[in-house]
N, C-alpha and C positions, 0 to 999 in steps of 0.2 A: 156195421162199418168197422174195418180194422184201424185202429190207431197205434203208428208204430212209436213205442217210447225212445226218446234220444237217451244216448248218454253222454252227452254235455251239463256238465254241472247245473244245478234249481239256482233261482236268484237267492233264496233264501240260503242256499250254504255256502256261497259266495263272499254275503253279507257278512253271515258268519264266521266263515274265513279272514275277511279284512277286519271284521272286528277285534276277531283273535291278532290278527297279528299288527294291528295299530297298539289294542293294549299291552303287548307284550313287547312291542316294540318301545310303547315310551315308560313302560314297566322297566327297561334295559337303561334302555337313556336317562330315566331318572334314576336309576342306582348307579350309571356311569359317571354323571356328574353328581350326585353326592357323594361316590364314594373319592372323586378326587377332588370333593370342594373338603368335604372332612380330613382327607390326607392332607391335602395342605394347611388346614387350620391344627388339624394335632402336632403335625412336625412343627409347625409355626408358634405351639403352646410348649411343645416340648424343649424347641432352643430357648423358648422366653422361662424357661425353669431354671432349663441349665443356666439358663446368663444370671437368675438370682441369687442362683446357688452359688455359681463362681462370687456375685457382689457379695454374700454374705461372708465367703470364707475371705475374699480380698479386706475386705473393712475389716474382720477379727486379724489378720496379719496384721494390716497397718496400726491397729489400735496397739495388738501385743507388742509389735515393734516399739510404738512411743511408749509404752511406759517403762519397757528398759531402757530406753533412750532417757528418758527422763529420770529415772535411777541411778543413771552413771553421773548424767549434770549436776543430780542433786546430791549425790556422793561427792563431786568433784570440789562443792562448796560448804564441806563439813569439815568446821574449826580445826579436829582433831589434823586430818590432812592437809589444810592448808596452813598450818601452824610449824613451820620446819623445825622448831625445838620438842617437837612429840617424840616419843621415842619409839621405835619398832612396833612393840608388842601393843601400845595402845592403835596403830594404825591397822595393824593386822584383827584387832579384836571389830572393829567398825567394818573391815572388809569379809571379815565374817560373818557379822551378823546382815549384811545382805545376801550374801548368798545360801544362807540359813531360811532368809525369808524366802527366795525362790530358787529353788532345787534346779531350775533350769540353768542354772549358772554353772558352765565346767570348771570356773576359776575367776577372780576376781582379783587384781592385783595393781599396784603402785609403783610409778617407778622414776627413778631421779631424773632431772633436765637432758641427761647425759644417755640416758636409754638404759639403765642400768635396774632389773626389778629388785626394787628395794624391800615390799613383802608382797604376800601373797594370803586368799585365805586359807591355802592347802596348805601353804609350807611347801610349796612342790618348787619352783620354778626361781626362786630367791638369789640372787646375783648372775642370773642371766642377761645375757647381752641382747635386746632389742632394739638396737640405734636402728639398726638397718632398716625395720621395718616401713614400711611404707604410712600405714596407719598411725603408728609415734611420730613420723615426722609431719604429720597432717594435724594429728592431735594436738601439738603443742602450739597452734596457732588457735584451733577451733574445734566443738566435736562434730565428729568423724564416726559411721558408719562402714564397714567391710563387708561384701557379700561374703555369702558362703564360702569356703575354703575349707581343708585338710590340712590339718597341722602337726605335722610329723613329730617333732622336739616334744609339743605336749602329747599326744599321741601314748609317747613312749610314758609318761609322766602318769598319763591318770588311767583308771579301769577298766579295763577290754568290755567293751558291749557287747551284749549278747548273744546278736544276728556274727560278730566276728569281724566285722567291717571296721574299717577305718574310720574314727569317729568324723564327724566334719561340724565346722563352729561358724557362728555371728560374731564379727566383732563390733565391740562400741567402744568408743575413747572419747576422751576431754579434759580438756588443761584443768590443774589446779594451781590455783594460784592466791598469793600473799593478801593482807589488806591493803597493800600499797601498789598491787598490781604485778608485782613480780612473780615470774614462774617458777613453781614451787615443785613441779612435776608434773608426770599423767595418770588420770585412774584410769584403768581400760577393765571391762567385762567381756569376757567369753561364750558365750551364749549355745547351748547345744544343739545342731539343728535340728534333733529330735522335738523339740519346742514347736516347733513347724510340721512336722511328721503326724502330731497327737492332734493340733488340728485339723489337719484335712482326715485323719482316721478318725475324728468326731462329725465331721460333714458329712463322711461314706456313709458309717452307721445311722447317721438322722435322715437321708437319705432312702434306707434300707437295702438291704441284703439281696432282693430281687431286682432292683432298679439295676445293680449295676453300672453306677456314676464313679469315675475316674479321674477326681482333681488332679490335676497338676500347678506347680509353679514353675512360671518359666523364667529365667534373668533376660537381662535387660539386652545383653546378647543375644538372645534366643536356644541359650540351653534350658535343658530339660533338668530342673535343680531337683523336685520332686516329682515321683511319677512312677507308670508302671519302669520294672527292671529296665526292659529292652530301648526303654529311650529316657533314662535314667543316664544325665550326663552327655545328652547327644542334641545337635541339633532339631526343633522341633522344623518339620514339614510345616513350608509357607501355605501351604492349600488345607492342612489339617489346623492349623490358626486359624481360620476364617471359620463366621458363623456357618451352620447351617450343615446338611450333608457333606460327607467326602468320605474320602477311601484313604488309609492308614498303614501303617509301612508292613502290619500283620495281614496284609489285603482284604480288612474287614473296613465296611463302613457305619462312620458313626457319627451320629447327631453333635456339634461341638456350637460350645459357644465362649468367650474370653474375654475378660476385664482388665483393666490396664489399676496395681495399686498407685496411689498419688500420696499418700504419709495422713498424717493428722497433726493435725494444729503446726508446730514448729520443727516436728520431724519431717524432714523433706522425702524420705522411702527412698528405695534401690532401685526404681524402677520395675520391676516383679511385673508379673503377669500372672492372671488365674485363669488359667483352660479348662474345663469340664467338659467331656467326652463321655457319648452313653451309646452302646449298639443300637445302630435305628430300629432293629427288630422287635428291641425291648422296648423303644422308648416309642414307637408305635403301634405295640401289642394290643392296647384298648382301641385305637382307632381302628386296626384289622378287626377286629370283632365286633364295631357299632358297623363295619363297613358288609361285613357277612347278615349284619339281621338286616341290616338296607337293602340286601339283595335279595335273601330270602321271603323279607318285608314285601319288596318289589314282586315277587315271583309269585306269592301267596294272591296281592290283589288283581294281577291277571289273572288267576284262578277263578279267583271271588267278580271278576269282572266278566267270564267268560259264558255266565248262565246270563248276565243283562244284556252281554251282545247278542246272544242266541235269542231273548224275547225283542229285542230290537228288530232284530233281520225277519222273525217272524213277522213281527208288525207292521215293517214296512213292506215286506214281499207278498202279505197276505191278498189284499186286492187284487195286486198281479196276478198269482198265484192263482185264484180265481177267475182270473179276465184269460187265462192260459188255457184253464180247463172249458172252462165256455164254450172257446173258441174251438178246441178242439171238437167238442159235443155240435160246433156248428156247422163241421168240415161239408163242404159241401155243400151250405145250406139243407142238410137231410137232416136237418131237425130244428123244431119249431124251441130258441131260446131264448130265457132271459139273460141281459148284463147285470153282475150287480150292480147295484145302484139304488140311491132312491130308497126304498122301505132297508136295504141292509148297506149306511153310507162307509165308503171307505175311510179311512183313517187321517187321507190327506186331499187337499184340492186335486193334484195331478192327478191322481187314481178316479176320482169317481170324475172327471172331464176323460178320461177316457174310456173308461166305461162308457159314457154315453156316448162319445167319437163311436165305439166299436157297436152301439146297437143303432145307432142314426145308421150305420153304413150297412148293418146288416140287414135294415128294416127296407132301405133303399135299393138292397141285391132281390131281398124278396117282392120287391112294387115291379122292378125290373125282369125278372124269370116268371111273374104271376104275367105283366104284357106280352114277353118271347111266347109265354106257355101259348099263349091265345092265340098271337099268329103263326104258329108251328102247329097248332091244332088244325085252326084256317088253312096252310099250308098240303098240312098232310091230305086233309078232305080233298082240297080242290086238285093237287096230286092223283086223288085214289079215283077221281071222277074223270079227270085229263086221261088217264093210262084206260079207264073201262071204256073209253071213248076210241082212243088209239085201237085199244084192243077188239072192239067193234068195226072199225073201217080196215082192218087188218081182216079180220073174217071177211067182213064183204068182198074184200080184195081176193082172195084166197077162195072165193068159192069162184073166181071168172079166169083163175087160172088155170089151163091146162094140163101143163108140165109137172109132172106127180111129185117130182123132187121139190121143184119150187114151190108145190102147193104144203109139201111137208114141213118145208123150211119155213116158211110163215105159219105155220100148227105150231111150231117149237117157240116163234118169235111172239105168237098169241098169247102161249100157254103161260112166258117167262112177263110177257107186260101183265097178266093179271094177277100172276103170282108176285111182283112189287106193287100194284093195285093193294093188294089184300093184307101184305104185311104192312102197308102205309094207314090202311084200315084197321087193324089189328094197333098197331102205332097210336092212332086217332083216339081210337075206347081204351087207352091205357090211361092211369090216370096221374103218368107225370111226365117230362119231359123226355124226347130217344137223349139227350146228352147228360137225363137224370139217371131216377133210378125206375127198373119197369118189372113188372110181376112176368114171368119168361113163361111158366106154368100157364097163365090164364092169354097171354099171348100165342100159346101155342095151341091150346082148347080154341082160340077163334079161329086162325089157319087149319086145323083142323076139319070143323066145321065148315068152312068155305072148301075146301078141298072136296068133302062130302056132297057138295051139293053140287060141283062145277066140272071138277076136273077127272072126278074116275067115274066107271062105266058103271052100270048094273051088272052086278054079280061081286063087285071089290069093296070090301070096306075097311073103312080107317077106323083104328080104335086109339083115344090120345088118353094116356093115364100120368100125368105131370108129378104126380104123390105129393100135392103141398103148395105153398107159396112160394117161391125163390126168384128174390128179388135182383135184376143187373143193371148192369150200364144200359142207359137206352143206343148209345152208339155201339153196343156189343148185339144188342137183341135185335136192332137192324140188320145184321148181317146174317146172326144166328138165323133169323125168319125165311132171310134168302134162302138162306142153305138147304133148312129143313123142306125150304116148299118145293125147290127141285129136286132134294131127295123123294119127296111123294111123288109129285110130276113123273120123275123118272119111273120110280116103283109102280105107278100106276102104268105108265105108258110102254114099257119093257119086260115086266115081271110074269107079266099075265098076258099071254098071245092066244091068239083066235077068241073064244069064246071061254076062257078058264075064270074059274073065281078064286079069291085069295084074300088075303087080309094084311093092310098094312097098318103097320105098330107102330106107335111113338109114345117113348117113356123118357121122363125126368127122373134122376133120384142123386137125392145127396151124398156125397161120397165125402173123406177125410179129405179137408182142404175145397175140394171141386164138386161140380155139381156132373152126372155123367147121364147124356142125353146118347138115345140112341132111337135108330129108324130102322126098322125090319120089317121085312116081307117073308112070304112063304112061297113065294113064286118060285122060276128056273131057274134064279142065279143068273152069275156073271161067267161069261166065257173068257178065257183066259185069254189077254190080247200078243195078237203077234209078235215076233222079234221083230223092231226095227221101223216097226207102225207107230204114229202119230198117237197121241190119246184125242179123246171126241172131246167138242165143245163142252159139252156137260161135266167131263172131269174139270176139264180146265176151270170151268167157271167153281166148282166148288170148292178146287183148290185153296180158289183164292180167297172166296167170300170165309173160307174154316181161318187164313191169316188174318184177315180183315176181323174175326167173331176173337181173336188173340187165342185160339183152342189146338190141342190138339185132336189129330181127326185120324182117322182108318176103316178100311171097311171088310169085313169077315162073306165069304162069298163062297159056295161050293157049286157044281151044276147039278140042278133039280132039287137041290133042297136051301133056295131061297139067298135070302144077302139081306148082311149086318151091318149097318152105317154106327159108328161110335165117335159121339163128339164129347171131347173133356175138356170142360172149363173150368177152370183153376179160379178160384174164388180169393187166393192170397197170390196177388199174379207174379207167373212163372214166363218162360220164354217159351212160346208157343213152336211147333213143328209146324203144325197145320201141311201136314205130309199123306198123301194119298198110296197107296203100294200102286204099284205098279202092274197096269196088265190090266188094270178094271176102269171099264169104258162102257158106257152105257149107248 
């Protein structure tokens, strides 16, 4: 039996197919969403940096603010200054030595009711006019703080800095005054913003060098007081204020975060802002790289998962798998199988429940073809007994007839009821069903036989050499039987006239693919038939019975040296001709 392999995909690499790609699928999905549940927790770690970073550097402003705030107060109510009979040089010598204690101090100076600096601890500035100032006239009520500024007059006064720039100062002021309450003057300090500059360049540095953290201080306007060059002095971008991503006037985006200073204790602060700003690239670098071994992590255990889906889809397709090839081996019913089942159980309920579905049914096709077999037997006999019968009242008829034509024509209708007689008999002692499989060989040894003893005269013999067992379709080898018996009928009744003797041949042999049957004689041949003539009954009929056998057919004919009948059947079936040449009519 040929069995032709599909190629439609096995269950099992199917299995393993969806295995693969469920694992790989939620191998993706789980490193899709951890890699953006980790982006949002790093970015979300990384403002909550910056934001402490900014709180730390805001609180060291505000603390350094109060204690020079609180140096000028507590200057403002030393004896020596508020004693208006001190004379110069001892005022100057006290405003020295604070600005001796902290180097931040551009200048530290006193100055009359009147706006007038009385001294200084430079020496620099000493009978300068500052009524005007906005600060003196604030001061002499109460102390006063001044944001940042550039102060040109002292500028010119004290030491070019180094960078070249224009220095820029803090100012502080506060009344001094008598013990009776009168105003005695103002001490005001100078403060150098670089005071301010050194901290946030000790933030950067604790910070480190690769972070790349960018404090700024912002006023209470929204300039940019400290910070890089480019927005040094300029409005800071209201979308670059806010926590969190944004994009920056360099068209770079950076993680920011901002604190608002509030003062300490009795210093009420400027209002200040601390902004800290870090490239997201930087400040996300450690999460791109947890978020690569997440993936990689990911890609590895669908790897690692991809040999258990493979013994998975084994395991569940194996029964099937089994029940497939079974089934195959049962095509037909031409062969006696088992399901598995039972001594080898399958792996799951469903599987061994069909397994026995498929052998309850197969057991139930064979109780069924074992009754058909029986009355198809019954059948054929009572068939092969009906036609010997027909074909007896047929003779009797045939011998009260006159008319020689007529009497020939019932010889021919005899000869064809005995010969389906005899393949229905032949059919009978086969030993399996015409719509199973039938031995063609030992089917054609019995028409043989029966030919020998019925149909040819004395002097003609048949010799059937089959070489072997070859097994057909029983609906093939009924037609095949036809064929062959009016080939002999014919051979016998045509080949050999008057009193001649000859031999007629039947041979089976297997050929690549097909089995190749042929009938020959040694008689006169076939006469080539007329233009234009009819072919005889006997072509016809064989024509048809070579399409009915699915074969192809032709037959090799000379006159006087005999005719070759050649029947090919195709064993891997092909499209039959079942084509007779033309011109040969028996």
């Amino acid at each position: 039996m040929h069995v032709v392999r599909s190629r439609t995909p096995g269950l099992r690499g199917l299995l393993a197919l969806a295995f693969g790609v469920v694992a790989l699928l939620a191998a993706v999905g789980t490193a899709l969403l951890s890699s953006r549940e980790t982006a949002a927790q790093a970015e979300a770690a990384a403002v909550e940096t910056l934001r402490t970073f900014a709180l730390g550097m805001a609180d060291r402003l505000d603390r350094g603010m109060f204690e020079r705030w609180r140096d000028i107060r507590v200057l403002a109510t030393d004896p020596v200054l508020s004693n208006p009979d001190q004379p110069p040089e001892a005022r100057r010598a006290v405003l020295r030595r604070v600005q001796e204690s902290y180097p931040d101090y551009a200048i530290v100076a006193f100055l009359s009711p009147n706006g007038r600096v009385v001294v200084d601890s430079r020496k620099l500035a000493e009978g300068a006019d500052a009524s005007a100032r906005t600060i003196f006239i604030k001061a002499k009520e109460r102390p006063v703080v001044e944001d940042v500024h550039e102060a040109i007059i002292l500028a010119r006064l004290l030491p070019r800095p180094p960078d070249g720039l224009p220095p820029r100062f803090l100012d502080i002021a506060a009344p001094v005054r008598s013990d009776d309450g009168d105003l005695v003057g103002v001490v005001a300090g100078h403060l150098y913003w670089s005071w301010a500059e050194d901290i946030a360049r000790q933030f950067r540095e604790a910070a480190g060098r690769t972070r790349r953290t960018e404090p700024m201080i912002v006023s209470a306007t929204g300039t940019v007081l400290l910070g890089p060059e480019d927005l040094q002095g300029k409005p800071l971008p209201v979308a670059a204020a806010l926590h969190g991503p944004a994009y920056w006037p360099d068209g770079r985006e950076y993680l920011t975060a901002g604190v608002q200073t509030r003062g300490y204790l009795d210093y009420p602060g400027l209002g200040w802002s601390v902004v800290v700003r870090q490239p997201l690239e930087v400040a996300t670098a450690q999460a791109d790289t947890v978020i690569k071994r997440i993936a990689w992590n990911g890609l590895l255990v669908a790897l690692l998962a991809a040999p258990i889906g493979w013994f998975l889809a084994w395991w569940i397709a194996r029964p099937l798998v089994a029940l497939a090839a079974t089934s195959q081996r049962a095509h037909l019913l031409a062969e006696d199988v088992r399901f598995p089942h039972g001594d080898d159980p399958a792996p799951y309920r469903e599987a061994r429940s069909l397994a026995g579905a498929f052998e309850r049914l197969v057991a139930g096709l064979r109780a069924t073809q074992q009754t058909h077999a029986l009355l198809v037997r019954e059948a054929d006999h009572r068939l092969k007994n009906s036609l010997q019968t027909v074909a007896a009242i047929l003779g009797m008829q045939a011998r009260t007839v006159k008319d020689a034509a007529a009497r020939a024509a019932l010889g021919d209708a005899i000869s064809r009821v005995r010969t389906v007689a005899e393949v229905h008999r032949a059919l009978y002692r086969a030993d399996d069903l015409p719509g199973e499989q039938v031995d063609l060989g030992a089917m054609l040894q019995d028409l043989c036989h029966q030919h020998a003893l019925a149909s040819l005269r004395p002097g003609v013999e048949i010799e059937c050499d089959p070489q072997g067992s070859h097994m057909i379709e029983g609906r093939r080898a009924l037609a095949i039987g036809l064929l062959v018996a009016e080939l002999i009928t014919n051979a016998g009744k045509h080949a050999f006239p008057g009193d001649r003797a000859g031999l007629v041949r039947v041979t089976l042999a297997a050929k690549e693919n097909s089995l190749e049957l042929t009938v020959e004689d040694d008689g006169v041949g076939i006469a080539e038939r007329s233009e234009g003539t009819q072919p005889g009954l006997g072509t016809t009929l064989v024509e048809r019975l070579a399409r009915q056998a699915e074969s192809d057919f032709h037959i090799i004919s000379e006159p006087g040296r005999g005719t070759r009948a050649v029947i090919r059947l195709m064993t891997q079936r092909s499209a039959p001709s079942g084509t007779v040449p033309a011109g040969t009519s028996r």
